[in-house]
N, C-alpha and C positions, 0 to 999 in steps of 0.2 A: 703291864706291858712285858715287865720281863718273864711272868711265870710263865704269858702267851708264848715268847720265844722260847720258852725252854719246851713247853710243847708242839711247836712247831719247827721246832730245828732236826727233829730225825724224818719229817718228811719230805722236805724241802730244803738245800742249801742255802739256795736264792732268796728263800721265803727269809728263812731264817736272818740272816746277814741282812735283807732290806728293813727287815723290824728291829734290831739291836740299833741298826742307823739311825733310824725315827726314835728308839730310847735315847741314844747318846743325844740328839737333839734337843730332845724334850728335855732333857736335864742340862742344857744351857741355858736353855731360856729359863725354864725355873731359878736357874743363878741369876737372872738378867744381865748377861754379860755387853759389851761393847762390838763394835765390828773388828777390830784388831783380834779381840778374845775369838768372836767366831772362826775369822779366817788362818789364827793359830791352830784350833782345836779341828779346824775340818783339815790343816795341811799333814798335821799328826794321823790324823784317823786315815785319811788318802795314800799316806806315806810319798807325796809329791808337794809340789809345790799350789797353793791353793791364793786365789785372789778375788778381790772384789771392786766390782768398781759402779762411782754412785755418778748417774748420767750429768745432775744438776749442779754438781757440786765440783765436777772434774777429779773427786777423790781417788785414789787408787789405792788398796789396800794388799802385799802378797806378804805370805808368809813361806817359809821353808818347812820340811817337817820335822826337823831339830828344832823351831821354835824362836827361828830369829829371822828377820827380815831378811825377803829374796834378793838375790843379788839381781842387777841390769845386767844384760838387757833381758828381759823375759824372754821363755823360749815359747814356740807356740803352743797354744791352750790345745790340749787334747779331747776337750771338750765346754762346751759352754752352756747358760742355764740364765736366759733373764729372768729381772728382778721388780717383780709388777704388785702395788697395790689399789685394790677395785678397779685393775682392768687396766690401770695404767702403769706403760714400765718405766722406769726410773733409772734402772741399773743393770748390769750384769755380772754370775759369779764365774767360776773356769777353773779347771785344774790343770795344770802343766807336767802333764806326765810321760814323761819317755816312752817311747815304743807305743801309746794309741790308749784310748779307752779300756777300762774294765769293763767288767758288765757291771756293777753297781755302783759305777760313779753318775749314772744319770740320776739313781735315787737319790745317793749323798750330795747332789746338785742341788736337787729338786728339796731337799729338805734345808740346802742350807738358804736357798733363795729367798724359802719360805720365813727363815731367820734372820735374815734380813731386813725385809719387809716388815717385821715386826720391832727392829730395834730402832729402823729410820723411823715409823709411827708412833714410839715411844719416846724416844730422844729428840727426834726433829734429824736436819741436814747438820753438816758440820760448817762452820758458824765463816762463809764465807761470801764474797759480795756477788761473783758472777755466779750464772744461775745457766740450767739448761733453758735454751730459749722456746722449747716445745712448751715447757711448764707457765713460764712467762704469759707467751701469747694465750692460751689454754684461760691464764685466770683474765685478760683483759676486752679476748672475741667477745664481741656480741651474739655469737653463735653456741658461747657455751651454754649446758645448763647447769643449774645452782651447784649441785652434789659435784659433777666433774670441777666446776670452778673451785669448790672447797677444798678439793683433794688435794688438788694443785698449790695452792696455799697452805693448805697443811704440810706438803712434801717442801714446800720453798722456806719454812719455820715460822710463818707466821700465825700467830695464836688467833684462833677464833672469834673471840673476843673484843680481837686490836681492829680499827679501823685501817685501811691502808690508800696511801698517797699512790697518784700515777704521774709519770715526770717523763715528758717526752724532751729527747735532747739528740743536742747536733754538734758532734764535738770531735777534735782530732787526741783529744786525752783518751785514757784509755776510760772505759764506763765505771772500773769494780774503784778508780780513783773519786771521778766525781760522786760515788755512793756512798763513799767512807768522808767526805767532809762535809755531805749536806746531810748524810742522817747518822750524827756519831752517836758512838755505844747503844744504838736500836736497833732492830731487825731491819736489813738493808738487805735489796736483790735489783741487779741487774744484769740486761741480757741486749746486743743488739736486734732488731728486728727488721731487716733491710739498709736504706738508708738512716735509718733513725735509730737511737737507743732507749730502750725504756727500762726507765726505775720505780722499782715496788719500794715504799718505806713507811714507817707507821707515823711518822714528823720528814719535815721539811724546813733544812732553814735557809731560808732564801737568800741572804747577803754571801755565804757559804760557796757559790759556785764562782771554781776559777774565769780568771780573763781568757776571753777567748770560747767561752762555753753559751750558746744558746738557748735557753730551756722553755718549756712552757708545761706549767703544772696546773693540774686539775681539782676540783672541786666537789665533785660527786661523790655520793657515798658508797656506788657500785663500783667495780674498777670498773667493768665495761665502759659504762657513762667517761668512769674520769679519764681514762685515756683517749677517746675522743673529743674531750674539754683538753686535754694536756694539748692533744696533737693539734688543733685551732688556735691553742695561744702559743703554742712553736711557730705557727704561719703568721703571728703578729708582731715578731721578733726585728729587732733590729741592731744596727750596731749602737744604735744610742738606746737601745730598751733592749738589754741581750737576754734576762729574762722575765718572762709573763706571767701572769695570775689569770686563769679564765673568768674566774671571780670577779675582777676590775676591769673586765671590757667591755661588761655591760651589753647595752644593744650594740655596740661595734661587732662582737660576735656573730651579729644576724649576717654582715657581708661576707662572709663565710658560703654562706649559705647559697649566694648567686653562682648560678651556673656559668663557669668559665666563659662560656660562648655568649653569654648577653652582655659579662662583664667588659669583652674586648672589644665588640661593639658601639660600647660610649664611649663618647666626643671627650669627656675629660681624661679617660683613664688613657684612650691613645693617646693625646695630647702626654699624659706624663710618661705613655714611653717613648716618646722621642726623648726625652730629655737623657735616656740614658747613656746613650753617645756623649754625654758634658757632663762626669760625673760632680767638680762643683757646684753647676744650678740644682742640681738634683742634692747636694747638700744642702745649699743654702736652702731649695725650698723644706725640707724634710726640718731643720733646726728653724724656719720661720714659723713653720704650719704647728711643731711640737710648741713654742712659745707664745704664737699670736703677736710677738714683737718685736720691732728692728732691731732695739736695743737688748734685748734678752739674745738674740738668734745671735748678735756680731758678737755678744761674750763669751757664749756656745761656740762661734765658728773663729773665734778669737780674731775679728777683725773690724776696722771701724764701721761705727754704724751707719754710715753715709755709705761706702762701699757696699754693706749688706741691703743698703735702700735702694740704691741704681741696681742689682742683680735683681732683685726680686722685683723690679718695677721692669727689668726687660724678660725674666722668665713670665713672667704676668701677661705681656703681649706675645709672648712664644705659645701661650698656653688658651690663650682668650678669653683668660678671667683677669677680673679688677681683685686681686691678692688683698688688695688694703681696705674694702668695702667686709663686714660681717658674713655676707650670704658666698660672695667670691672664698674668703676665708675656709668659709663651711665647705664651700664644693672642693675646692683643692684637695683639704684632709681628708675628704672619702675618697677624692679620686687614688691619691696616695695611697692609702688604706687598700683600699682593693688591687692596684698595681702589685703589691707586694706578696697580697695574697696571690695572684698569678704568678710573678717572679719564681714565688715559693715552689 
């Protein structure tokens, strides 16, 4: 490369100056340096201020061209250069140079982009909980396909290798908090996704989620599959079951499945929405139906069991089932069940 530029430099300026750029690069990476070292060594060669920033990660990296970190507030970028591998971008790099563009800072962009992209797929992300949430959704759509899924999981650090958990959650904590105590010292990401937040992690420990946090985790081996097993046991969630295993709901999972519109239809499931006007009947039944007994519910509901017998014996003619008969029992807990999944 260099003897090419040495024959190339008295024909061409441009020529010349855009090849010694591509040597100086190529002999970074032959160092295998870090992203600090690149966006040093490109703010030196720039004689400006140079930076990098990685999408999933929220990192930002600037340098000065003295060789020590840029002061705030940055000025604006004079020009910029995302930062894409196979197709996907992740990042962008920028130099901040007074007075506008050179003519070869697009090349010194374009190569350092390119040096980028090769240290994030050699090192992985920098080792942080919240995640960009394109990259997220990306590995969980059932829309993606295999290669783009894997990218995506490769760019988020998790190893090829490693199996990964999908954990749909409903929570006023922040997400990068509830990642760092249910999966410590593992590869851990999350991102919100609308109303919901979803967590990537290679272990789950379930007693681990604070008070106050709803979850339901999934089971699949795909994440596609497990995120829509997480997001079903998110909708079986309650204040006395805050969070779910899709694994243990067995055929309850199937009422999922009923379309809204048949669901509200049936005689039991309206019957238990009237009830939501009274939110204790609607305790008392919810702690009957989870025990099947007077005396377990009033322990639960911390009250005597004769008081818990008269409620559920008047929610029972509110509702037009016999509550204390097996099959009455049985219709309730689905009607319940399915209520909730509408609520939801």
């Amino acid at each position: 490369m260099e003897a090419l530029a040495v024959r190339l430099s008295g024909l061409d300026p441009y020529v010349d100056g855009a090849i010694r750029i591509v040597a100086f690069y190529d002999t970074l990476m032959r160092r295998r340096v870090d992203l600090p070292a690149l966006a040093r060594a490109s703010a030196a060669l720039a004689e400006c201020v140079a930076g990098i920033r990685l999408h999933g990660t929220g990192r930002t990296i600037r340098f000065s061209p003295g060789g020590t970190g840029a002061a705030d507030p940055p000025a604006p970028a004079s020009s910029t250069m995302p930062v894409s591998l196979d197709e996907e971008e992740f990042g962008t790099v920028w130099l901040e140079r007074p007075g506008g563009p050179l003519q070869l800072d697009e090349v010194l962009l374009e190569r350092l982009a390119l040096a980028v992209a090769a240290v994030v797929e050699r090192y992985g992300p920098a080792p942080t909980t919240l995640a960009d949430p394109a990259l997220v959704e990306l590995v969980i759509s059932s829309r993606s396909e295999e290669p783009a899924r894997a990218r995506a999981l490769r760019l988020l650090g998790f190893a090829a290798d490693l199996p990964v958990r999908v954990v749909a959650v409903r929570s006023q904590l922040p997400l990068d908090r509830i990642g760092a105590l249910i999966c410590p010292e593992r590869p851990v990401k999350a991102a919100p996704l609308g109303d919901v937040g979803a967590i990537l992690a290679t272990t789950v420990v379930p007693d681990r989620f604070p008070a106050g946090v709803r979850a339901g985790i999934g089971a699949a081996g795909s994440p596609d599959r497990c995120w829509q097993e997480a997001r079903t046991a998110l909708r079986f969630t309650g204040p006395r079951e805050p969070v779910r295993h899709h694994a243990d709901l067995g055929a309850l999972a199937l009422l999922a499945e009923i379309p809204a519109s048949v669901a509200r239809e049936n005689a039991d499931v309206a019957a238990i929405a009237r009830l939501v006007g009274d939110p204790e009947d609607l305790q008392t039944l919810d702690a009957y139906c989870a025990t099947g007994s007077l005396r377990r519910a009033a322990d639960l509901l911390h009250l005597h069991h004769s008081s818990v017998a008269r409620r559920v014996e008047q929610i029972g003619r509110a509702l037009g089932i016999d509550l204390t008969a097996p099959g009455g029992l049985t219709r309730a807990r689905l009607a319940l069940g399915v209520w909730r999944l509408l609520d939801d």
